[in-house]
py3Dmol code that shows the C-alpha trace and the ligand (Angstrom):
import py3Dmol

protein = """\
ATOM      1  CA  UNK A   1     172.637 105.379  75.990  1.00  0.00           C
ATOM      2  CA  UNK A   2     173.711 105.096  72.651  1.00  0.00           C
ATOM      3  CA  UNK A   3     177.556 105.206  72.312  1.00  0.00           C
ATOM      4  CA  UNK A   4     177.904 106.741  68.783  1.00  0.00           C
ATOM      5  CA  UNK A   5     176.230 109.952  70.317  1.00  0.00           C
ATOM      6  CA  UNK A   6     179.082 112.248  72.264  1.00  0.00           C
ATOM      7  CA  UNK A   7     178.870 115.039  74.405  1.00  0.00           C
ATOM      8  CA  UNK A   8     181.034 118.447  73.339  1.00  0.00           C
ATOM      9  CA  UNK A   9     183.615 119.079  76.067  1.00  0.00           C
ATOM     10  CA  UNK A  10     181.758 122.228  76.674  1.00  0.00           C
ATOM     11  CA  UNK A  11     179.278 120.861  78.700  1.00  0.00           C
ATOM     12  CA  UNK A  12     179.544 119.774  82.658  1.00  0.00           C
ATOM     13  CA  UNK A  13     177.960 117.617  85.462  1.00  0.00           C
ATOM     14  CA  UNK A  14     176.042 121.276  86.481  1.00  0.00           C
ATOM     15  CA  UNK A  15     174.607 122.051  83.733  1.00  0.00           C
ATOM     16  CA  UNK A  16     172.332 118.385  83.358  1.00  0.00           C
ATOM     17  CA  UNK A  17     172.217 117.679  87.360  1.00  0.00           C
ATOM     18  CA  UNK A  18     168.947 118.049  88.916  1.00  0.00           C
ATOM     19  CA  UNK A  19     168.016 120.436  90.819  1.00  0.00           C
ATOM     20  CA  UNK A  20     167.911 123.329  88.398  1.00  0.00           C
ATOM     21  CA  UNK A  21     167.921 127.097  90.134  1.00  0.00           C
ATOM     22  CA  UNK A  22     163.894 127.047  90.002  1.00  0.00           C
ATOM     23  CA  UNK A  23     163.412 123.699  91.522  1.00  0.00           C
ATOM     24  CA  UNK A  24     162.973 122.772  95.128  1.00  0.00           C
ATOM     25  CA  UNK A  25     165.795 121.402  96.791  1.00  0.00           C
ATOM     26  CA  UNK A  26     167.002 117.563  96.343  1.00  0.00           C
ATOM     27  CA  UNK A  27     164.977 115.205  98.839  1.00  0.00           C
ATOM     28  CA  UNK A  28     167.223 113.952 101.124  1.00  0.00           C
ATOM     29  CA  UNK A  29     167.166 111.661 103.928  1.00  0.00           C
ATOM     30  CA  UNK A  30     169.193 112.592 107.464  1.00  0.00           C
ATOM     31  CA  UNK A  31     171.378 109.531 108.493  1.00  0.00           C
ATOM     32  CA  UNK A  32     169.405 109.634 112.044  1.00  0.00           C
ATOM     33  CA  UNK A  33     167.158 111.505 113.609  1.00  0.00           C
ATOM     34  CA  UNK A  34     164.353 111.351 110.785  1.00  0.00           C
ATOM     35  CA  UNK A  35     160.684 109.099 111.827  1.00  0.00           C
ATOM     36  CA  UNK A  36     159.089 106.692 110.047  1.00  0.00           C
ATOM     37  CA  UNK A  37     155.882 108.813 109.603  1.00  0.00           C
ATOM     38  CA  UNK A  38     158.657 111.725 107.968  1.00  0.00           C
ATOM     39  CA  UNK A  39     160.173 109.052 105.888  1.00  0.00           C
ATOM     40  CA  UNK A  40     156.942 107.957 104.963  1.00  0.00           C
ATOM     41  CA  UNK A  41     155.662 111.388 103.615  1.00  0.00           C
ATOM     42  CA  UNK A  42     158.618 112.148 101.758  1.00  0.00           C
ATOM     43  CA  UNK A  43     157.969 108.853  99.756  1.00  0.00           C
ATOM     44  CA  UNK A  44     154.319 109.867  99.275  1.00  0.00           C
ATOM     45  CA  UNK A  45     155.263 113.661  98.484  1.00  0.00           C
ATOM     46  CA  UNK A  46     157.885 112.609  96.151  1.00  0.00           C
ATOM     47  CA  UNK A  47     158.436 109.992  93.020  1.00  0.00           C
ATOM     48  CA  UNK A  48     161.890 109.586  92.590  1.00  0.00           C
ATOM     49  CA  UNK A  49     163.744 106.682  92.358  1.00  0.00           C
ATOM     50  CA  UNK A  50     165.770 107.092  95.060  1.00  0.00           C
ATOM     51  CA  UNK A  51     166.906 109.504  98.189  1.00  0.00           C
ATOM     52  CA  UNK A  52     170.545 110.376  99.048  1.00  0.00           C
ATOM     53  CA  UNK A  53     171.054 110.062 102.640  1.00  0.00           C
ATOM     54  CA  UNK A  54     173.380 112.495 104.481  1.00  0.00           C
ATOM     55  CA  UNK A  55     174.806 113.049 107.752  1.00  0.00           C
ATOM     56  CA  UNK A  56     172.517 116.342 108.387  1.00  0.00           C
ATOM     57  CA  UNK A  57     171.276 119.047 106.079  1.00  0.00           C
ATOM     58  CA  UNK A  58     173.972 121.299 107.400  1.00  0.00           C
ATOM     59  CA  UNK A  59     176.446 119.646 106.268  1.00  0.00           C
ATOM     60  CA  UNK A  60     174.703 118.017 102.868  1.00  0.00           C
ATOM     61  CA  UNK A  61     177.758 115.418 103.546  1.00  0.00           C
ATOM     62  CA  UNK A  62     177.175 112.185 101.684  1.00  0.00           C
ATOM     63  CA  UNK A  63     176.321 109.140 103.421  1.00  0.00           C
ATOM     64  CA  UNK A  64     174.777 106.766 100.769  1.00  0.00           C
ATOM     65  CA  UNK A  65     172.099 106.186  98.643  1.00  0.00           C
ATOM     66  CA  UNK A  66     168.764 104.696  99.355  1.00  0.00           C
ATOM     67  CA  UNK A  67     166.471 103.018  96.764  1.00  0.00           C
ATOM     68  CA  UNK A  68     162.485 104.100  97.024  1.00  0.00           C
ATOM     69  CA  UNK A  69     161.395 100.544  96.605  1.00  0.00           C
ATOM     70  CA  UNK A  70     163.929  99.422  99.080  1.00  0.00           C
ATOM     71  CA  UNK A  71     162.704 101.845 101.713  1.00  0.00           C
ATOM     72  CA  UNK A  72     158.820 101.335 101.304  1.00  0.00           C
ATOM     73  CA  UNK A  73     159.377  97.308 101.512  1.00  0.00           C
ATOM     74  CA  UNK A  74     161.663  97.740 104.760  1.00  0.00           C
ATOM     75  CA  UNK A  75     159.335 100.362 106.084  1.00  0.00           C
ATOM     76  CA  UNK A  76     156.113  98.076 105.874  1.00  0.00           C
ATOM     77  CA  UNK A  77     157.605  94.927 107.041  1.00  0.00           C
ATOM     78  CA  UNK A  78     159.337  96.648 110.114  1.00  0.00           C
ATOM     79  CA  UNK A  79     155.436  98.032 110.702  1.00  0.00           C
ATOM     80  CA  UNK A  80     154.434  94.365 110.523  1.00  0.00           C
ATOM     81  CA  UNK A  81     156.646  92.357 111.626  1.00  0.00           C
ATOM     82  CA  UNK A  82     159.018  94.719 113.868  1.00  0.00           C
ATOM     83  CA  UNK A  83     158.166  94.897 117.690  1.00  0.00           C
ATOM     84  CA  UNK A  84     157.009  98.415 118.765  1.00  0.00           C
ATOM     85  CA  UNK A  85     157.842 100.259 115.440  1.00  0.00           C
ATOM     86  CA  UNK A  86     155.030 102.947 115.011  1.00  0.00           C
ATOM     87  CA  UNK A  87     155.387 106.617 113.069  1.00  0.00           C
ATOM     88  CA  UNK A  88     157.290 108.046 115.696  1.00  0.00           C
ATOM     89  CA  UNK A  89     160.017 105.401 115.646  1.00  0.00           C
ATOM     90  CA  UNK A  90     163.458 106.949 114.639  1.00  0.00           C
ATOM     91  CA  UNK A  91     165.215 105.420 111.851  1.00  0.00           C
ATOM     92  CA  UNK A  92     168.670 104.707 111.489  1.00  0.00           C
ATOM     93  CA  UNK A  93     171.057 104.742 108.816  1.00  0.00           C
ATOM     94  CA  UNK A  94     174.210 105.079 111.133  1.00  0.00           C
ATOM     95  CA  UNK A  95     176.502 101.772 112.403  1.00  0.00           C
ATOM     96  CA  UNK A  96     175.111 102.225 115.757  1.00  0.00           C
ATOM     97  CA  UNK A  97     172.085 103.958 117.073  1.00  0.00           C
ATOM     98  CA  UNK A  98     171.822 106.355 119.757  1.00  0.00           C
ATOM     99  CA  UNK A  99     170.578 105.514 123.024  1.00  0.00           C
ATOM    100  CA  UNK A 100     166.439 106.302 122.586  1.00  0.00           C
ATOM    101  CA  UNK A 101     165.023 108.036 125.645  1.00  0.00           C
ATOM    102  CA  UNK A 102     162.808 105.972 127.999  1.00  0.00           C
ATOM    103  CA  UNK A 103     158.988 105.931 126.463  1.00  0.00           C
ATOM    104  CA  UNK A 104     160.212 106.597 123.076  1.00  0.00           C
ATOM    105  CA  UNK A 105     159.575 103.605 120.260  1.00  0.00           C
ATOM    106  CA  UNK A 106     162.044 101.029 119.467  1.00  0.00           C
ATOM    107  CA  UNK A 107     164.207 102.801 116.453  1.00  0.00           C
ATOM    108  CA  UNK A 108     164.437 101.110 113.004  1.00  0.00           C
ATOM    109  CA  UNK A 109     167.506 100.418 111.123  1.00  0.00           C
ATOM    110  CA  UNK A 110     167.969 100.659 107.953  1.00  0.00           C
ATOM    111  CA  UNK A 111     171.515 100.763 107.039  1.00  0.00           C
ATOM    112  CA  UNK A 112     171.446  97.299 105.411  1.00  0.00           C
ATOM    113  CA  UNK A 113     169.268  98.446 102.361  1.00  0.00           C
ATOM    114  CA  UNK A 114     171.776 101.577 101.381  1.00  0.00           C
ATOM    115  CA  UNK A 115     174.399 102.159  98.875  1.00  0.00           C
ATOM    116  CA  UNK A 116     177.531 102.241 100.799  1.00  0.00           C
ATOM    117  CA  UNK A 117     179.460 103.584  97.629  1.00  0.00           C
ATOM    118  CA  UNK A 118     176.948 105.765  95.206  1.00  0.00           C
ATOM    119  CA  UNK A 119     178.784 106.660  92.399  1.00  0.00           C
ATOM    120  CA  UNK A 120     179.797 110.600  92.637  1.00  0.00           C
ATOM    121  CA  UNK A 121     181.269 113.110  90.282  1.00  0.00           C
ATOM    122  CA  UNK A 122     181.890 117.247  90.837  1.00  0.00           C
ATOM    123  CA  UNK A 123     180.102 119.646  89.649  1.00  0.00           C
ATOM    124  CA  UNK A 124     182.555 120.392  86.816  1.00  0.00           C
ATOM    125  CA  UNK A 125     183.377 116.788  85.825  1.00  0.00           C
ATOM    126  CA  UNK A 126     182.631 116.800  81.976  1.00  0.00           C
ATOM    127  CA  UNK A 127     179.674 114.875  80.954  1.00  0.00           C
ATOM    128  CA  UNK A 128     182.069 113.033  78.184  1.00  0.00           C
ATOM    129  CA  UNK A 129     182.677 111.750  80.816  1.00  0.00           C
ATOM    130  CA  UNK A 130     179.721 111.135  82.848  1.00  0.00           C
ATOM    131  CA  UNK A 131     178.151 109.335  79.875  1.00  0.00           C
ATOM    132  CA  UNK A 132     180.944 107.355  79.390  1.00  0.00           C
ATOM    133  CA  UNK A 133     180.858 106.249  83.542  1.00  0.00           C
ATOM    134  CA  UNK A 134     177.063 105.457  83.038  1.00  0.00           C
ATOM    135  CA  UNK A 135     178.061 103.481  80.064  1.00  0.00           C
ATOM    136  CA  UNK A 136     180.664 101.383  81.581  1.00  0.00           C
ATOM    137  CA  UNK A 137     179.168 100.846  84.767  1.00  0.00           C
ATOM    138  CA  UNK A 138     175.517 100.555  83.715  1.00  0.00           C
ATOM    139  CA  UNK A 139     174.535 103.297  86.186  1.00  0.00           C
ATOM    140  CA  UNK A 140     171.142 104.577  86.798  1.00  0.00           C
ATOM    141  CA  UNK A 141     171.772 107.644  88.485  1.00  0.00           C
ATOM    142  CA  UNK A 142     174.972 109.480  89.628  1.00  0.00           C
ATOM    143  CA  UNK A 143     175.619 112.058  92.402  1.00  0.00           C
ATOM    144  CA  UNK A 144     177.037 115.193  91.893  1.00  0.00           C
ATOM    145  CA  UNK A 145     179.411 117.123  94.995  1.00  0.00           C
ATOM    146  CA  UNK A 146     181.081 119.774  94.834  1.00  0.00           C
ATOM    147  CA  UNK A 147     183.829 120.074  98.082  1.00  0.00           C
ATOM    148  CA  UNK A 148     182.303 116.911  99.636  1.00  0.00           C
ATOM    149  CA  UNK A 149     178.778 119.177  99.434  1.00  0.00           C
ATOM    150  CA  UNK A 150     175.927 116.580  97.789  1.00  0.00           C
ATOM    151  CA  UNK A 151     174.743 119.473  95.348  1.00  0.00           C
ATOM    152  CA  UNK A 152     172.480 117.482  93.032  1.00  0.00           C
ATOM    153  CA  UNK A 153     171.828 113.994  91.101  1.00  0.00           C
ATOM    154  CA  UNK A 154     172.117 113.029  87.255  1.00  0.00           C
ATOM    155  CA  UNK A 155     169.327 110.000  86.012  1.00  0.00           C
ATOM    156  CA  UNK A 156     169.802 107.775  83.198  1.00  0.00           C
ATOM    157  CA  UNK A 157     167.042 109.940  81.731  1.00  0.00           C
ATOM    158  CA  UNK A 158     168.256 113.821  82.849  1.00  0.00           C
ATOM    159  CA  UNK A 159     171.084 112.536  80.081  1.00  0.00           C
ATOM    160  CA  UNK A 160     169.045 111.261  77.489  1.00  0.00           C
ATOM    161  CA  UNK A 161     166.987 114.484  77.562  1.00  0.00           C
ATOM    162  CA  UNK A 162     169.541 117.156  77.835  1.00  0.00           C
ATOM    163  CA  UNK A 163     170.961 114.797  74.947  1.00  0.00           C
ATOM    164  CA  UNK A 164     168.132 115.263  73.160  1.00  0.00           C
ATOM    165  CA  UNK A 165     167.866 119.122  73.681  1.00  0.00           C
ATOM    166  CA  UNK A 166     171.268 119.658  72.252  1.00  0.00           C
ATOM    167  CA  UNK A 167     170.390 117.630  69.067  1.00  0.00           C
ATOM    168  CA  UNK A 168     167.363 119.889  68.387  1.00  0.00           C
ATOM    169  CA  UNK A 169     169.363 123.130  69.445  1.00  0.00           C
ATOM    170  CA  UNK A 170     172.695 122.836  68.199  1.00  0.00           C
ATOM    171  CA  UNK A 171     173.341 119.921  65.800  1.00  0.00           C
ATOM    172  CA  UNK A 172     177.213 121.203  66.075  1.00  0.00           C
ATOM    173  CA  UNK A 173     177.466 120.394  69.500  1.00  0.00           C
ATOM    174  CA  UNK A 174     177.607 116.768  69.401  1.00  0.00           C
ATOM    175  CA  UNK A 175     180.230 114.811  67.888  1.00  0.00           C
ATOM    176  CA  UNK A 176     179.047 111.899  66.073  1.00  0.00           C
ATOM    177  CA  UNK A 177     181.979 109.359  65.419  1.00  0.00           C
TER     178      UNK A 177
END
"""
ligand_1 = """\
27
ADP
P 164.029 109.383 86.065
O 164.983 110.478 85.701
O 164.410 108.062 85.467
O 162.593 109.765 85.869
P 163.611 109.746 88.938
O 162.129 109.539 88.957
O 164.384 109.202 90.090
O 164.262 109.109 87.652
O 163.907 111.296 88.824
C 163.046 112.223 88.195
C 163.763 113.572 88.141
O 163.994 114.051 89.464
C 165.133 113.547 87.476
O 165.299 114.743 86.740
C 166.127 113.473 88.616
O 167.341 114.134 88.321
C 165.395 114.171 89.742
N 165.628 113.510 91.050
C 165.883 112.207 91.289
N 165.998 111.961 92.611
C 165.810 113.151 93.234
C 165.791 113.574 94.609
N 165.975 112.710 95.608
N 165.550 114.893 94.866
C 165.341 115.779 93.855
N 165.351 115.440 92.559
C 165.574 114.148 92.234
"""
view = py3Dmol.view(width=600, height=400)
view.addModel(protein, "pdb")
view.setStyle({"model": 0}, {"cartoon": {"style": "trace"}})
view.addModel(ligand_1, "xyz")
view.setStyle({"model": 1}, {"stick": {}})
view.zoomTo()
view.show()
């Protein structure tokens, strides 16, 4: 991201977060409950970078943040290497897992390979400021909330591109210092 180019004040976390009204909803991961084979299809289904988990889709309360490279390398070495772990097996992003009924497949935890702390900002934060978090921390992507509700995500690249809209639309909106 190139510091010299500024957003206007105008603009917010909402209107450059992903997903936009005609979208389909963000993928998301449930902290427990989800299988392996589930897991599995949303990686195939999907190519993001990377899956928010939450605590149910109810709720759409933020748990972490899960890498897609992370998950397929855990996923096929618990397959190899992991006793018992087959499509059905549950996995686990919680401290402790629940008691599995008899007959049912060890479960498979992956809280180890998540993003305790994923950087967050509302809704209406300004992206002045957004840009300016990115830049200082070197993010990749941020999530966006709005009353503890994940609503949506912001790439590296949503930025650049909505940065790059403006400058073709509206010259006046961007502050060049
Ligand atoms: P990039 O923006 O660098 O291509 P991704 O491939 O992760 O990164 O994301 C592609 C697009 O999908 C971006 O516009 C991003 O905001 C959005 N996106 C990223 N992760 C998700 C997700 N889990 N669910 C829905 N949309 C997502």
């Amino acid at each position: 991201l190139e510091p010299k180019e500024e957003f206007s004040h105008k603009t917010l976390a909402m209107d450059v977060m992903r997903p936009r009204h005609s979208d389909p909803p963000l993928s998301v991961i449930t902290q427990d409950g989800m299988s392996v084979e589930e897991v599995e299809n949303l990686i195939l289904d999907t190519s993001y970078s990377g899956f928010p988990v939450v605590v149910s889709h109810e709720s759409q309360r933020l748990v972490g943040f899960v890498l897609r490279r992370d998950l397929i390398i855990s996923i096929e070495n618990a397959r190899q290497r992991q006793e018992g772990v087959v499509s059905t097996s549950r996995i686990f992003f919680t401290e402790y897992t629940l008691p599995q009924p008899p007959n049912f497949p060890p479960p498979l935890k992956l809280r180890g390979i998540m993003d305790l702390s994923p950087f967050t900002v509302t809704d209406h934060t300004a992206m002045d400021i957004v840009v300016d978090i990115f830049r200082k921390l070197g993010l990749r992507q941020c999530l966006v909330t709005h009353n503890g509700r994940l609503l949506g995500i912001i790439t590296k690249k949503d930025i650049l591109k909505h940065m790059a809209q403006i400058a073709n639309r509206d010259p006046d909106s961007i502050l060049f210092n």
